[in-house]
C-alpha positions in Angstrom: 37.9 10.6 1.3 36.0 12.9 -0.4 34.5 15.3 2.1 33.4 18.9 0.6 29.9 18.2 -0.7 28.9 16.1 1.9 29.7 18.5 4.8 27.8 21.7 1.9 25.1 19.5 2.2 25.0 19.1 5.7 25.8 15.2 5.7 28.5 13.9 7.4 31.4 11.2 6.6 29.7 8.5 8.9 26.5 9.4 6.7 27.8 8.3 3.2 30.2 5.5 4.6 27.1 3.8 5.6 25.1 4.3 2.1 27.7 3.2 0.2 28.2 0.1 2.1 24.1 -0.6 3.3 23.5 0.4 -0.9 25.8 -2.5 -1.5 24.8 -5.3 0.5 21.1 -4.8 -0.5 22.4 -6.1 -3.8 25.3 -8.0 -3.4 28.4 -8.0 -5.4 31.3 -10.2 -5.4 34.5 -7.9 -4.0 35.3 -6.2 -0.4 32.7 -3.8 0.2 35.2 -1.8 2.3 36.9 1.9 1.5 39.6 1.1 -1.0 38.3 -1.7 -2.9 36.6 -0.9 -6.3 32.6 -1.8 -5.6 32.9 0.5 -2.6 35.2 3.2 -3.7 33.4 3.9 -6.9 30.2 4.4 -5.5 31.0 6.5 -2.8 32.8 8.8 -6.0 29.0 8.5 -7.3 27.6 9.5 -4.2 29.9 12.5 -4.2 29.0 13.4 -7.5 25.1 13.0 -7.0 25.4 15.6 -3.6 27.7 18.2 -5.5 25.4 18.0 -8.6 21.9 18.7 -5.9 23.9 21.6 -4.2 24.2 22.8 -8.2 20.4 22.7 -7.7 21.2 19.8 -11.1 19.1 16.4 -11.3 21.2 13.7 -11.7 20.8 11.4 -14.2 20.8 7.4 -14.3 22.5 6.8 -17.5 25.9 8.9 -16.1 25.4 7.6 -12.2 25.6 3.8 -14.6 28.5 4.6 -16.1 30.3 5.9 -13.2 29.8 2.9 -11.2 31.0 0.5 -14.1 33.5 2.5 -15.5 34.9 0.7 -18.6 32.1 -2.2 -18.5 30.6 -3.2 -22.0 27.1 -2.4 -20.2 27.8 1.0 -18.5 25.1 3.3 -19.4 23.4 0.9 -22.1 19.2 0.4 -21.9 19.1 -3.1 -20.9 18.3 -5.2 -24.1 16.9 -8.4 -22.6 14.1 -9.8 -20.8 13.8 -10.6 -17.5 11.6 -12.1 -14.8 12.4 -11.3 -10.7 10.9 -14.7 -8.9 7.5 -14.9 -11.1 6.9 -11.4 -12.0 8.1 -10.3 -15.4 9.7 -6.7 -15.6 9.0 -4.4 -18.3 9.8 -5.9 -22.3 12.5 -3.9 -23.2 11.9 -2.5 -26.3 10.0 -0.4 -24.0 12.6 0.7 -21.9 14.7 3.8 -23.5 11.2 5.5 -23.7 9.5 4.9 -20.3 13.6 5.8 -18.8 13.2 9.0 -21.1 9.4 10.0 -20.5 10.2 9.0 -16.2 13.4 11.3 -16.3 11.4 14.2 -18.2 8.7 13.6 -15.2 11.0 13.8 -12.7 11.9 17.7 -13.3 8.2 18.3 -14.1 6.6 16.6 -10.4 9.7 17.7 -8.5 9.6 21.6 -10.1 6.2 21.7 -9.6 6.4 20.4 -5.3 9.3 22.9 -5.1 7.3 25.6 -6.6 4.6 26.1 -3.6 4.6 25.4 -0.5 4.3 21.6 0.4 4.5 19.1 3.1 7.7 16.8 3.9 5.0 14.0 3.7 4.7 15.1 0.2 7.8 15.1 -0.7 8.3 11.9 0.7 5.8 10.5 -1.1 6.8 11.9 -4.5 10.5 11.1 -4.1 9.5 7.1 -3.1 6.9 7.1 -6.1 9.7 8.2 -8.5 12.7 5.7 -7.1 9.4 2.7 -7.6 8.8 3.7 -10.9 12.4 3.7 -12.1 12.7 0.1 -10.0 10.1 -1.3 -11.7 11.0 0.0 -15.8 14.7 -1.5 -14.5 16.8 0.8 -17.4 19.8 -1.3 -17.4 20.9 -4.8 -17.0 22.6 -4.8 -13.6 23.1 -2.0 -10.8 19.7 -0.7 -10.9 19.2 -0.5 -7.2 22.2 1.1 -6.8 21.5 3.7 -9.8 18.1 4.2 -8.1 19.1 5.3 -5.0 21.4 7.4 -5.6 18.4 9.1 -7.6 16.4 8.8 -4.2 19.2 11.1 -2.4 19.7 13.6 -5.4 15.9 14.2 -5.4 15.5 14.4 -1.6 18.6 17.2 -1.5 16.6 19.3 -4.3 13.4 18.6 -2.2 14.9 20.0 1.2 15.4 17.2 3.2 17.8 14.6 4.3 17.7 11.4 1.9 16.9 8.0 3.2 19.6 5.3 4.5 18.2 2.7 3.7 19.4 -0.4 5.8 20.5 -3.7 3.8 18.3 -5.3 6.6 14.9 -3.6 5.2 16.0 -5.2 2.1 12.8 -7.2 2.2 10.6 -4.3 3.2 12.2 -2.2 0.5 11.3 -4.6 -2.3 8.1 -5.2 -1.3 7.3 -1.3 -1.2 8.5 -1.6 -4.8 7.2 -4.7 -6.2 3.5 -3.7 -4.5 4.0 0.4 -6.1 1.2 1.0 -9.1 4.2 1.3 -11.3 4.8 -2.7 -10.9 1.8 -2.8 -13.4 3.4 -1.0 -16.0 4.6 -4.6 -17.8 0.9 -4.4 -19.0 0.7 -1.0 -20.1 1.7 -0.1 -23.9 2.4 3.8 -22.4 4.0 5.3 -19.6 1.1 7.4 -17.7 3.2 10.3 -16.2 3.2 11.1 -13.1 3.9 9.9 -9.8 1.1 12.5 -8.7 -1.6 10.6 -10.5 -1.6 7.5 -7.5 -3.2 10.2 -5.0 -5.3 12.3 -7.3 
């Protein structure tokens, strides 16, 4: 087990254990989802990497979380290159995908600097952080493992933001989709250009 950054960080053992495995079952995988098999060992080596890299006072980025959770796969940090519809709602084309990934990571150091640079709220933050992980849901950068790419995001931008990140439970997996599918964001399959930022919903 990997233990320093979590404890530096003030999160314990228990704390990631149940990320990992609650990140996992909101998207299913084949494979044990279990310390020692591959799906759960390599994301906890993410989450580990995401904590050490906040305690740097470092944004992680989804491209390198991607590849660290498919290490070796022919799709491990590659811009997803098809097209895809979730139920009836069609996702963003992806020819527009590399720029909307680049433009939201350039946003995300711009709306979290700017929170961190006065004094703010924890609603606030709460708000920005959940804005952010909807918008990256909804541009959906690579083919597969976006959910778990996105929220290991969620807890690098909640460290940088001061507070404790969000467990979120495989059973509010349908609450947790809807917040996402029914985020402004989820209209940006219409849109020819990314509107930065998150801010803009509650100007």
């Amino acid at each position: 087990m990997i233990e320093a950054p979590f404890e530096r960080a003030g999160l314990s053992l228990s704390w990631a254990h149940e990320f990992v495995v609650e990140s996992n079952q909101i998207d299913p995988q084949p494979g044990e989802n279990a310390p020692g098999s591959p799906l759960y060992d390599l994301h906890y080596a993410a989450l580990a990497h995401v904590v050490a890299t906040s305690l740097e006072d470092r944004y992680a980025l989804p491209r390198d979380l991607h590849s660290m959770l498919l290490p070796g796969h022919p799709l491990a940090g590659v811009s997803r290159s098809q097209p895809i519809t979730i139920g009836f709602r069609k996702m963003l084309h992806p020819r527009r995908v590399a720029h909307f990934t680049w433009r939201w990571n350039a946003d995300v150091r711009e709306t979290i600097g700017e929170l961190r640079s006065r004094p703010c709220t924890w609603d606030e933050r709460q708000d920005l952080i959940w804005d952010l992980h909807c918008e990256l849901m909804n541009i959906r950068p690579f083919e597969i493992y976006n959910g778990r790419v996105g929220r290991l995001l969620l807890a690098n931008h909640a460290i940088l933001l001061g507070i404790e990140p969000a467990l979120i439970r495989s059973d509010s997996r349908e609450d947790y989709l809807a917040r996402i599918r029914s985020h402004p964001s989820a209209a940006w399959v219409d849109e020819p250009r990314y509107r930065p930022s998150a801010r803009r919903y509650r100007e």
